[in-house]
ZAMARGU-4260 file (C-alpha; in steps of 0.2 Angstrom, whole numbers, plus 5000, padded with zeros to 4 digits):
<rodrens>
0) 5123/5167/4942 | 5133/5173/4958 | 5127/5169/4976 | 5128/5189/4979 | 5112/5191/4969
5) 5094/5196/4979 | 5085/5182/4971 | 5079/5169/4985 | 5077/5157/4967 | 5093/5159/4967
10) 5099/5153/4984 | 5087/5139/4983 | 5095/5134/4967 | 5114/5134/4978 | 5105/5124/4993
15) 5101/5112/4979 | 5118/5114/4974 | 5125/5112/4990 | 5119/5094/4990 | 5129/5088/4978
20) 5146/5097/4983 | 5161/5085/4989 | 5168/5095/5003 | 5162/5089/5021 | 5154/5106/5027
25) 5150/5111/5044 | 5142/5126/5053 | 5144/5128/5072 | 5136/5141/5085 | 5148/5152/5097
30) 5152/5137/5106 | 5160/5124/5093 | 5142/5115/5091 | 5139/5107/5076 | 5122/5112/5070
35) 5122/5109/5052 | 5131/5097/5039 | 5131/5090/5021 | 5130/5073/5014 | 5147/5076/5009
40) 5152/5074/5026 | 5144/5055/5029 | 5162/5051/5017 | 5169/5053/5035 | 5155/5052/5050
45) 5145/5036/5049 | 5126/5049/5053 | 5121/5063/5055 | 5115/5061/5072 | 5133/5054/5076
50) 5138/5075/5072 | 5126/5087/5075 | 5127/5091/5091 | 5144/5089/5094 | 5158/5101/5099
55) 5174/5103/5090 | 5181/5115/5101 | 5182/5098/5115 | 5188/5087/5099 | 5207/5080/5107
60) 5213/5081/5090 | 5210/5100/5091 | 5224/5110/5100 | 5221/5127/5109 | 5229/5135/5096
65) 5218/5128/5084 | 5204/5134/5096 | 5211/5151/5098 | 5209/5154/5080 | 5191/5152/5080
70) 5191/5164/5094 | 5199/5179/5081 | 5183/5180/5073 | 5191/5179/5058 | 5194/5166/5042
75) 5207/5156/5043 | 5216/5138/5036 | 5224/5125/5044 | 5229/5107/5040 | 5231/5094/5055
80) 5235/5077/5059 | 5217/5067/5063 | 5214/5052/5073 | 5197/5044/5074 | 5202/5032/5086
85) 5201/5046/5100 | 5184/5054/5095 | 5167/5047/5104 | 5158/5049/5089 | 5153/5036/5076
90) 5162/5038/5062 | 5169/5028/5046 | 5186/5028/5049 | 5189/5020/5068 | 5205/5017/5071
95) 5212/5028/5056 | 5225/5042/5054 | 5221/5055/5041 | 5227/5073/5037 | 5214/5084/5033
100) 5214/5104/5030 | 5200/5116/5038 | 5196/5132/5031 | 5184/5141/5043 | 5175/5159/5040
105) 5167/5167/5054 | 5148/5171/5050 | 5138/5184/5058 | 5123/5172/5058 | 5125/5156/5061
110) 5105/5152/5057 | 5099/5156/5073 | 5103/5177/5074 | 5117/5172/5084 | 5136/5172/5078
115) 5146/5156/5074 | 5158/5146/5060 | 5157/5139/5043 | 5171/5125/5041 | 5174/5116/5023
120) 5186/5099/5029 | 5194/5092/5014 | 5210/5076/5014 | 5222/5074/5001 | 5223/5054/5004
125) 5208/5046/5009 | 5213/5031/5018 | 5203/5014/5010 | 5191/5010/5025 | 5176/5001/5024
130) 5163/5011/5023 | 5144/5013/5026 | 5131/5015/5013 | 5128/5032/5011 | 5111/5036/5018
135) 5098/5049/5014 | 5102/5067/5021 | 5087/5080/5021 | 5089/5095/5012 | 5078/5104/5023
140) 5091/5101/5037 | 5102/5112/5026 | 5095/5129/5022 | 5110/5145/5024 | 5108/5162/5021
145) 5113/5172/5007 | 5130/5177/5016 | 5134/5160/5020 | 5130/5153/5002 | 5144/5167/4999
150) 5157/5162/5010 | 5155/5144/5005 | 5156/5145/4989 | 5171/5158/4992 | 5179/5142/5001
155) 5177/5127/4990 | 5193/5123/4980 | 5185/5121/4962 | 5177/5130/4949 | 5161/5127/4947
160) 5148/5129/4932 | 5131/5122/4926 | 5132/5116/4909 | 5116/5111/4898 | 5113/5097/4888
165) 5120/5106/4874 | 5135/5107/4881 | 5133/5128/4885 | 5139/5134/4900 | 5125/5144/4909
170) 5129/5148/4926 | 5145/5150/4938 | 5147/5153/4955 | 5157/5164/4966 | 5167/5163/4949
175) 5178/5181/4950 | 5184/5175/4965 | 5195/5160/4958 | 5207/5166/4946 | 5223/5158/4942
180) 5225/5146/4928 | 5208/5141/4922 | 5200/5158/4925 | 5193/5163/4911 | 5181/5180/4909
185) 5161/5177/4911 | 5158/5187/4897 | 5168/5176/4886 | 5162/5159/4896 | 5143/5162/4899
190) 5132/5154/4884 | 5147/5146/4877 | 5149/5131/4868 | 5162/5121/4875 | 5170/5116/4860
195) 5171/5137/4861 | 5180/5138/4876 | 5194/5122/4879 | 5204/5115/4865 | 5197/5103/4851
200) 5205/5087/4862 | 5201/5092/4879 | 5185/5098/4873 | 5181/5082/4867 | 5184/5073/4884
205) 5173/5086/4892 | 5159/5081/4881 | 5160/5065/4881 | 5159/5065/4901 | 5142/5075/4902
210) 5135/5063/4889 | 5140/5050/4900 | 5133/5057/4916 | 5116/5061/4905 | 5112/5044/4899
215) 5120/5034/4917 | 5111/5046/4928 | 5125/5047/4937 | 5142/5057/4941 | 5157/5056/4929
220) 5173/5060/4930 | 5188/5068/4917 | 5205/5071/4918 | 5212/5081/4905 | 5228/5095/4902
225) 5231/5112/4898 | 5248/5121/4891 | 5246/5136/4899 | 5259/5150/4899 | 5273/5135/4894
230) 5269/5124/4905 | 5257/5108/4906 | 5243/5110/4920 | 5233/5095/4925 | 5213/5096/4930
235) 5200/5084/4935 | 5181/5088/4931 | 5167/5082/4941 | 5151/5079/4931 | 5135/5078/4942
240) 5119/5076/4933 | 5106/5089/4941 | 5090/5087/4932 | 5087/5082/4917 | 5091/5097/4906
245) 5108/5101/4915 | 5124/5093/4927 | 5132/5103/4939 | 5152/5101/4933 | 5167/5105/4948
250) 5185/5108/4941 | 5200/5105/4951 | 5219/5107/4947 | 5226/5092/4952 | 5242/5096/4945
255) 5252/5093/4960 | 5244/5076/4965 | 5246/5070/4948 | 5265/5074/4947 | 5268/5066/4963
260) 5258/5051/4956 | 5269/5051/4940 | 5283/5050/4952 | 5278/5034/4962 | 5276/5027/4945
265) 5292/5030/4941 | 5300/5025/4958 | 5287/5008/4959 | 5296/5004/4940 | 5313/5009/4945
270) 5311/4995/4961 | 5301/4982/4951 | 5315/4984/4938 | 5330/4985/4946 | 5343/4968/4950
275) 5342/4971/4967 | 5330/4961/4978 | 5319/4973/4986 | 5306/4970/5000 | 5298/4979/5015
280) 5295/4972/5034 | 5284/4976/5047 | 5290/4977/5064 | 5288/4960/5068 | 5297/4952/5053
285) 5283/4949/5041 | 5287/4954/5023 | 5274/4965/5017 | 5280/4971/5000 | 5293/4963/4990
290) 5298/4969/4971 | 5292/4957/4955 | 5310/4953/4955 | 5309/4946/4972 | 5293/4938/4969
295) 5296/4931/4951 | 5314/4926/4954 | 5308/4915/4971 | 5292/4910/4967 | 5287/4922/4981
300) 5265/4923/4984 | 5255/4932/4999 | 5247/4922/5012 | 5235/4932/5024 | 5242/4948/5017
305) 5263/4945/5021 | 5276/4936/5009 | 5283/4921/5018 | 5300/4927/5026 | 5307/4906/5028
310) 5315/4913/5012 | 5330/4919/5023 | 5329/4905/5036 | 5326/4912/5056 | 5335/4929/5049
315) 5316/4937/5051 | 5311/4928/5067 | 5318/4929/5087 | 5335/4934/5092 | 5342/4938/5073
320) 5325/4951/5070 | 5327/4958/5085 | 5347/4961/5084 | 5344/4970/5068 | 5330/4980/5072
325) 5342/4985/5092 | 5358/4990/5078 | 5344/4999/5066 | 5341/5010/5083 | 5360/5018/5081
330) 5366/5014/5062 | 5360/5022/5047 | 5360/5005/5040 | 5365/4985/5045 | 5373/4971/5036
335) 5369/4954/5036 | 5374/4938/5024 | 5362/4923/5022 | 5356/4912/5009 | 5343/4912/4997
340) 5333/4897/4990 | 5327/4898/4975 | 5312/4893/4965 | 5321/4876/4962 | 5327/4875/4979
345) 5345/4880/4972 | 5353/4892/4988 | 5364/4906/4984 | 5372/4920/4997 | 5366/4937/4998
350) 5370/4952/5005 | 5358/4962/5014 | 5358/4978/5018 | 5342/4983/5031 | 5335/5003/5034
355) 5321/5010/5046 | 5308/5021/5043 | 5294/5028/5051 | 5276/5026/5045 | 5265/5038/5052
360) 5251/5024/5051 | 5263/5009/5055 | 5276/5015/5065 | 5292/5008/5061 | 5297/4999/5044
365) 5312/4992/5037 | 5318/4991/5018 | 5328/4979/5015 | 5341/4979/4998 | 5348/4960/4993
370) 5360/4957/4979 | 5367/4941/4978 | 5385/4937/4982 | 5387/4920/4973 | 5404/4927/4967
375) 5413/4936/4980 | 5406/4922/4989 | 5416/4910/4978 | 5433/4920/4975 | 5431/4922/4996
380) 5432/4905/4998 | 5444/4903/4986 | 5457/4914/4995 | 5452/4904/5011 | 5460/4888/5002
385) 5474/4897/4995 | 5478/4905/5013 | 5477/4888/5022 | 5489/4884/5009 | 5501/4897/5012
390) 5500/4893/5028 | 5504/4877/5027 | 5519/4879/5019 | 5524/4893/5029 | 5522/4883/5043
395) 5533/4868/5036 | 5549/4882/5031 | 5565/4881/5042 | 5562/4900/5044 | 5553/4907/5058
400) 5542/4923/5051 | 5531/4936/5059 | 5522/4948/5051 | 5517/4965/5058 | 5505/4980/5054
405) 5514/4997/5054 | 5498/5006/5055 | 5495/4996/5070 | 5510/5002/5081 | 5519/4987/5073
410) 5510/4974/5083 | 5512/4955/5075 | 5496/4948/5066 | 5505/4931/5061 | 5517/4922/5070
415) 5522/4905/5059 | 5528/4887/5069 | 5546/4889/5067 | 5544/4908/5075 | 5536/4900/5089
420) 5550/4885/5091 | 5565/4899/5090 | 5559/4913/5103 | 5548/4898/5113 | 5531/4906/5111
425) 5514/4900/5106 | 5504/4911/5093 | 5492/4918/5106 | 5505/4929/5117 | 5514/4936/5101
430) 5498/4941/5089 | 5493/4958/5094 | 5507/4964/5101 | 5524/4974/5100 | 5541/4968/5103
435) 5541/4980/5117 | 5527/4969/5125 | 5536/4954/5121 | 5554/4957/5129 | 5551/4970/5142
440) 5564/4979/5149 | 5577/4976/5135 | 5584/4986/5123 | 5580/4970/5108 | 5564/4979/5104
445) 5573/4996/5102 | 5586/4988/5091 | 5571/4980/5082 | 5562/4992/5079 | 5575/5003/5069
450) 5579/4989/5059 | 5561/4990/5055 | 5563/5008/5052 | 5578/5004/5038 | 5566/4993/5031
455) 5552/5005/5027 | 5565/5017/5021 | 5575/5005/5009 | 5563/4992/5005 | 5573/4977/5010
460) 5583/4979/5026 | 5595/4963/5030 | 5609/4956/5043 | 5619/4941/5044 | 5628/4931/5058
465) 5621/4942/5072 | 5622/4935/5089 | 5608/4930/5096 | 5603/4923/5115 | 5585/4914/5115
470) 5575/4913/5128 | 5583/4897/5135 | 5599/4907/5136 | 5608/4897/5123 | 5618/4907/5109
475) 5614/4908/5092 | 5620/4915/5077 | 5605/4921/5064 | 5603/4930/5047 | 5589/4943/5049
480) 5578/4949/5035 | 5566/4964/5036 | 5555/4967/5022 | 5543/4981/5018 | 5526/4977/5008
485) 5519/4993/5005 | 5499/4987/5004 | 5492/5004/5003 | 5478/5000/5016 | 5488/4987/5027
490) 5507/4990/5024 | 5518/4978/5033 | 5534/4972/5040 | 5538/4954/5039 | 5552/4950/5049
495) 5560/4934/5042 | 5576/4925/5052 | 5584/4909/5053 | 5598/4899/5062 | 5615/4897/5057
500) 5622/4892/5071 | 5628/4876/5063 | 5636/4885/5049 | 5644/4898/5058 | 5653/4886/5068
505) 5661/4877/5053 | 5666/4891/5044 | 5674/4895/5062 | 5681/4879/5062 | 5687/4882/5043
510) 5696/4899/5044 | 5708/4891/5061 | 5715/4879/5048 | 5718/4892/5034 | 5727/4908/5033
515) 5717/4922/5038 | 5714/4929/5022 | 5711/4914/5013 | 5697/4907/5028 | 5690/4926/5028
520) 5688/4923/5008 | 5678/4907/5011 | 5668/4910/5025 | 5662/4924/5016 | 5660/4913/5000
525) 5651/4901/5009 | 5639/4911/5020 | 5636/4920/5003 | 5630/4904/4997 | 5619/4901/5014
530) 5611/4919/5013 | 5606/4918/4996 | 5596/4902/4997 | 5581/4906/5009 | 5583/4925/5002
535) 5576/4916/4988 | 5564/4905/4995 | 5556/4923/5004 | 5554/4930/4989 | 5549/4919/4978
540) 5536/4916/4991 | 5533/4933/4992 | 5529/4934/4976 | 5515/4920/4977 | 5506/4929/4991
545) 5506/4944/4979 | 5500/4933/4962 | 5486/4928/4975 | 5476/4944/4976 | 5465/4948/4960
550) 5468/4958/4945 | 5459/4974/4950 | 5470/4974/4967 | 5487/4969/4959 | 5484/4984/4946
555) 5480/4996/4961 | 5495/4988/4968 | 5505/4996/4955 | 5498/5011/4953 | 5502/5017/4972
560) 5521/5009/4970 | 5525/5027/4964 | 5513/5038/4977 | 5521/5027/4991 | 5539/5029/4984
565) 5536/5048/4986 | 5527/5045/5003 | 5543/5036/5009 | 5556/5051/5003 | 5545/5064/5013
570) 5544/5054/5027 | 5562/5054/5026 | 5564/5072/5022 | 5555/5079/5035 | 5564/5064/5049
575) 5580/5073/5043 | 5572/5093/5046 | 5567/5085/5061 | 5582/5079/5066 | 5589/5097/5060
580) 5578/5105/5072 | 5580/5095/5087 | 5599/5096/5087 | 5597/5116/5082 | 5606/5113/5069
585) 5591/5121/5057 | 5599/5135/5045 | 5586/5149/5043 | 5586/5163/5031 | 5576/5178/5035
590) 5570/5187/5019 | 5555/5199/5016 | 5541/5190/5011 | 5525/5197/5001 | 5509/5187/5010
595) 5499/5187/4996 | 5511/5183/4981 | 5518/5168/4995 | 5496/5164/4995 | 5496/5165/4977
600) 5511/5154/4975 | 5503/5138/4985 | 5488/5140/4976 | 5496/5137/4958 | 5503/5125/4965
605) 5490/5113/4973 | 5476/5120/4960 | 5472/5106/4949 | 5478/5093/4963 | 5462/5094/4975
610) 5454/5076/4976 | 5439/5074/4965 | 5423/5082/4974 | 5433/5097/4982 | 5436/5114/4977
615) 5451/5122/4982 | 5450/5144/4983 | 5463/5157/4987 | 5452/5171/4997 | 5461/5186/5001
620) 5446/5195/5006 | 5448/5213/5011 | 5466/5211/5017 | 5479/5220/5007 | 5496/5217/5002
625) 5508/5215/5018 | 5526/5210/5020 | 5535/5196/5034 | 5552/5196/5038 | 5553/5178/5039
630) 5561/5162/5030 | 5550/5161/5016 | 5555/5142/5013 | 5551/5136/5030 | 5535/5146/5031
635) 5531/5139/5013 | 5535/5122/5021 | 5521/5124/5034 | 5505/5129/5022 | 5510/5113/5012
640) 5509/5102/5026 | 5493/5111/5030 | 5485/5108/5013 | 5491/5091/5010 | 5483/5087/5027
645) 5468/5096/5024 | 5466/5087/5005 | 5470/5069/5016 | 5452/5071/5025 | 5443/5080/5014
650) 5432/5070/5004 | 5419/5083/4997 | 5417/5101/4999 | 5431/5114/4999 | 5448/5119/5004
655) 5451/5137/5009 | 5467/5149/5009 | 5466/5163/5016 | 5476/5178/5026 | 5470/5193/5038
660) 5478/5208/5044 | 5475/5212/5065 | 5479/5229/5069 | 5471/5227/5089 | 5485/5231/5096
665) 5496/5248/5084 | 5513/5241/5092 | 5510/5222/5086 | 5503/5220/5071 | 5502/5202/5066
670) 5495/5194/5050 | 5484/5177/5053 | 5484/5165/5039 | 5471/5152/5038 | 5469/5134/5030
675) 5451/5129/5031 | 5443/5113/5024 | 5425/5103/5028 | 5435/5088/5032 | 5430/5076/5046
680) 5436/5085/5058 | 5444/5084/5074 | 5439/5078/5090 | 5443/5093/5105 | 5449/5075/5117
685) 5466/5077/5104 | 5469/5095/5102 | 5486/5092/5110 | 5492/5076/5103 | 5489/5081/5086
690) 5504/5087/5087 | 5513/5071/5093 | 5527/5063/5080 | 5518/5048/5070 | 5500/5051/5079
695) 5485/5045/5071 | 5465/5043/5077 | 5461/5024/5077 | 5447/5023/5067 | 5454/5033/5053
700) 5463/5025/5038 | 5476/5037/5033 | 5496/5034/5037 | 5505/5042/5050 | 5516/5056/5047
705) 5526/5072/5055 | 5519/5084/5046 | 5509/5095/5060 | 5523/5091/5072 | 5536/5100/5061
710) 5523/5115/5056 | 5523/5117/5075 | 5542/5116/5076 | 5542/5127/5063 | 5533/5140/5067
715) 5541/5141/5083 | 5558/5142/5076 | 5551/5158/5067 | 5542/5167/5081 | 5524/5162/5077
720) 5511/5152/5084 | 5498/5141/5076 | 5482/5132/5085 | 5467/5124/5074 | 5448/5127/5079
725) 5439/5111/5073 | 5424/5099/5080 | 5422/5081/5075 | 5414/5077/5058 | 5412/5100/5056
730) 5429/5103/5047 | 5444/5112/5053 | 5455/5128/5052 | 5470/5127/5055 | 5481/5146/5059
735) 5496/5153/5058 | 5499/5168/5065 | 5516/5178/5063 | 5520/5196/5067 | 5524/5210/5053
740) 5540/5217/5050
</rodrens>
């Protein structure tokens, strides 16, 4: 049966229908007035006496440019954010927050001879509500011409048949409108069985639901599939009984809904399932969802719909809650320790990491991830006792040691008690700073300093009977040790000396009574003697501190021994070119040089070497071969340094060489060659001390170095120029630019 059909039987049979469909439906005159609805729509509004009467077009949830729409005069659809808290009507749903889609059709007659609106509102996620008990809706309230009847049934979503009670399909409606995955011709539908039309299985479920609805006299629903053109669709029919000798049966494809719930299954058991603790808060600290690991682990139960958050002390409650959530407004995430108690009141420490996000309905959550820490915990306290050992002891040595960070512009970060007792200061005025902030206006610091210099480059740097005035003015004679520990993340100098004042002055004493020779021979003998034994106390204690970091970091240890090795013969390499160049005492030699094959050249040699997550391309673009007269080493020199820096802070993305020709100006051609990278950038604030020997950004990791000093040098000394173009966290490019011979 189609609604098009001149059969009034007919359109009295689809008012009857029209009960019994889902969709809230609506008509409204000119104006936005409601003047009809169906039971459907007392799912959302409490009465129809709450409705009718009503304008939509005044609804606050409506915008104008919902509003102008009607005014086209034309169908549309559009899905909107509701809230029933702001409408006057009574309604279901007070205080609830919905989405729901219209889909509106402009009618010629609204019922009245005058023109006006049909409007189907369906939601994907009713919200559970408390609702009132459906009451009776007059059908004779709801009576629509033959041209509405159309557009509605134009509008509804689902298919829609009458099946009999022997399981024949007998009627459709608006039917050749909805095609897609379930259509299927009337000829071959109409009067079939519909064992005749769906697979045995599916066809089986089908039955079995209008069997259901026969003897319960009441609607039924089915969910079943379909492999349709290699690929599993998924539908949900509604069965409603309509007299006794037939049901009026709705299908929907619900495949999207019922992937996105496979989905949350999958997610709920990856939570419930995983070894970390998993709960969620409100804004005011109350737990509101914790995972069964959390709740069987801890004994954890609801009380008035919240878990009890005591399980983390008063981390949940007051200044801590409220210091987490004021962090949360600028960090992606926030750390906290505390301790867990147990079902058997046993406590462990955790780790806890909190993240906000925003409910729509709630405003703003936090998920918060604990793992426990029992063992990091332990080996963390363990270090602690061994520290306070070493301290101890280092404290109780006749040797006064200070230890500084290189990274840190060599400031000291331990100063021991025999340090203090020698230069006469306490711990506080010497840790965190320099020897040039300790002895202003001297040139001690300078001399220091390059004996820390000799250390880094040799490994052990040493001296013995040096004279030495102390801040009382007295004269002393001292053995100084400087040694290099090359932690990759932390390396350090510890600077190790010790009086031997005392022994000086008897081998003084010694060589007046003996030939000069013969007391040279013995002083030397003996002060031999005196230099090997706290040599060998350092590093025998040296190595203890080593034996007390863990397995893991001692291995790592060994592993950059070689990568530092090479780090410290570059950095001596390029001191030396530097010192070449400052002196201009740099040799050039000024060849013809092929821009691409040079390209080419670096490529090979760095392909293979990117750090993992980076891709590393030559792109030559459009730019053909080209020649430089030029040092080909020394340019060479300055796209390694490029790349190696550009691999340094790059930690995913790509790497780019490149060269172009620019031919602006026919008496000064120049080629441009370009290193590009998605690296973390560079803030503009140091686009001139870049540049600086030995410069580095704070809150970066990576070791100092001279290698955009000398590219600059370099590319002076060759008649180029190089700038970078970069932004903080954006990546950078970094060119060269040099003209052709």
């Amino acid at each position: 049966m189609h609604i098009g059909d001149n059969n009034s039987n007919n359109i009295n049979s689809w008012n009857s229908y029209f009960e019994f469909i889902p969709c809230a439906m609506l008509t409204l005159d000119a104006g936005g007035i409601v003047t009809q609805c169906n039971p459907a729509c007392l799912e959302f509004f409490c009465s129809e006496k709450s409705l009718v009467g009503y304008s939509l077009f005044n609804d606050p949830n409506f915008t104008s440019s919902i509003i102008a729409h009607f005014r086209t005069e034309s169908g549309f659809t559009v899905s909107l954010p509701y809230d029933f808290a702001k409408v006057p009507y009574s309604t279901c749903f007070r205080q609830k927050l919905i989405y729901i889609t219209l889909k509106v059709k402009f009618l010629q007659d609204s019922g009245n001879g005058a023109p006006g609106y049909f409007v189907c509102i369906t939601e994907g996620a009713l919200p559970e509500a408390e609702k009132s008990p459906k009451k009776v809706y007059s059908s004779d309230a709801l009576s629509f011409t033959k041209e509405e009847l159309l557009k509605i049934a134009e509008l509804i979503p689902d298919l829609i048949f009458v099946v009999d009670k022997d399981l024949y399909y007998r009627k459709t409606f608006a039917y050749g409108s909805k095609l897609g995955h379930l259509y299927i011709p009337e000829d071959q539908l109409l009067n079939k069985h519909v064992t005749e039309v769906l697979p045995a299985k599916q066809a089986r479920l089908i039955m079995l639901a209008i069997q259901a609805a026969f003897k319960r006299n009441k609607s039924t629903k089915v969910k079943y599939s379909l492999h349709i053109d290699g690929i599993d669709q998924f539908y949900m029919a509604r069965v409603i009984p309509f007299n006794d000798t037939s049901v009026f049966m709705m299908v929907q494809c619900i495949t999207d809904s019922y992937v996105s719930e496979m989905n949350v299954q999958m997610l709920s058991y990856a939570v419930n399932h995983t070894n970390e603790k998993i709960m969620m808060l409100d804004d005011s600290g109350a737990v509101v969802y914790a995972s069964n690991r959390l709740k069987t682990k801890y004994g954890l139960k609801k009380t008035n719909n919240n878990y009890p958050s005591a399980l983390f002390s008063n981390l949940f409650q007051g200044e801590s809650w409220e210091s987490i959530k004021k962090q949360l407004e600028t960090s992606e995430f926030v750390k906290v320790e505390d301790m867990f108690t147990n079902m058997e009141g046993i406590k462990s420490p955790m780790e806890l990491y909190f993240y906000r996000v925003l409910d729509i309905v709630k405003g703003n959550m936090y998920w918060c991830f604990a793992r426990n820490i029992t063992e990091r915990y332990t080996y963390r306290k363990e270090i602690e006792g061994v520290n306070k050992l070493m301290t101890t002891i280092l404290d109780s040595l006749p040797l006064a040691i200070g230890v500084k960070s290189v990274r840190d512009d060599f400031r000291y970060v331990y100063f021991n008690a025999e340090a203090k007792r020698v230069l006469h200061k306490i711990a506080e005025e010497v840790v965190g700073k320099t020897d040039f902030d300790l002895f202003p206006g001297s040139d001690f610091p300078y001399q220091v300093r390059t004996k820390d210099m000799l250390a880094i480059e040799k490994g052990i740097y040493s001296e013995y009977a040096v004279p030495f005035t102390g801040p009382d003015g007295a004269e002393h004679i001292m053995n100084r040790l400087h040694i290099y520990v090359n932690n990759p993340d932390n390396p350090q100098i510890v600077s190790v000396f010790w009086d031997v004042t005392e022994q000086h002055n008897n081998q003084v004493e010694l060589i007046k009574e003996r030939e000069k020779n013969s007391l040279k021979s013995a002083f030397l003998s003996n002060i031999s003697h005196e230099i090997r034994t706290p040599l060998n106390a350092i590093t025998g204690f040296s190595e203890l501190i080593c034996e007390a970091e863990t397995l893991d970091e001692k291995s790592a240890y060994k592993q950059q021994i070689g990568e530092n090795n090479e780090r410290l013969l570059n950095l001596i390499d390029d001191m030396l070119l530097m010192s070449e160049i400052d002196s201009d005492m740099a040799e050039l030699s000024f060849t013809r040089v092929p821009v691409k094959t040079l390209c080419n050249n670096l490529f090979n040699r760095f392909s293979g070497k990117e750090p993992q997550g980076v891709t590393f391309t030559f792109d030559s673009g459009d730019s053909p071969e080209c020649i430089l007269l030029t040092d080909e080493l020394m340019l060479e020199r300055v796209f390694i340094y490029l790349l190696e820096n550009a691999f340094k802070f790059t930690s995913r993305g790509a790497v780019t060489l490149s060269y172009q020709i620019n031919t602006e100006h026919e008496t000064c051609k120049t080629v441009v060659l370009t290193v590009s990278d998605t690296g973390i950038g560079i803030d503009p604030a140091y686009s001139e001390q870049i540049y600086e020997q030995f410069f580095k950004i704070e809150k970066y990791s990576q070791g100092p170095g001279l290698g955009l000093t000398l590219a600059k040098r370099i590319m002076h000394l060759l008649g180029g120029s190089i700038w970078f173009e970069s932004r903080e966290g954006g990546g950078t490019l970094f060119h060269a630019k040099l003209p052709l011979s």
